[in-house]
C-alpha positions, -999 to +999 in steps of 0.1 A: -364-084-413-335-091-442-340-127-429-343-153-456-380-172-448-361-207-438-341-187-414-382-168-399-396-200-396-365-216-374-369-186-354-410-191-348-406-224-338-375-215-312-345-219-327-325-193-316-287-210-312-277-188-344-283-156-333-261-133-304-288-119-277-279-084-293-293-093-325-326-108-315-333-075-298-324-058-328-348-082-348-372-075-324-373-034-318-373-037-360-406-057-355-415-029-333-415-050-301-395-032-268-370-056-250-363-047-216-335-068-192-338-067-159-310-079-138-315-085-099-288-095-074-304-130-059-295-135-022-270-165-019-258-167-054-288-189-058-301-199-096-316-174-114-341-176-138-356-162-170-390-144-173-410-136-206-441-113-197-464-099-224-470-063-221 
């Protein structure tokens, strides 16, 4: 992962503040996991939320 194991372990246990969204995807397809993004229009501008499904 060219991650230095401090950095693996912050990263298991959540803490994902120091990375762009572009780059954890790219950590994860090198891991060999697919991302997929959905976006759906909600009616009434209401909150959206996020969803993490196992495949």
């Amino acid at each position: 992962m060219d991650l230095p194991k401090p950095k693996v372990s912050e990263l298991r246990n959540g803490a994902t503040g120091d990375y762009s969204v572009e780059r954890l995807y790219r950590l994860l397809n090198n891991l060999g996991v697919g991302v997929t993004v959905v976006l759906e229009e909600l009616p009434d501008w209401t909150k959206g939320g996020v969803a993490v499904r196992d495949a």
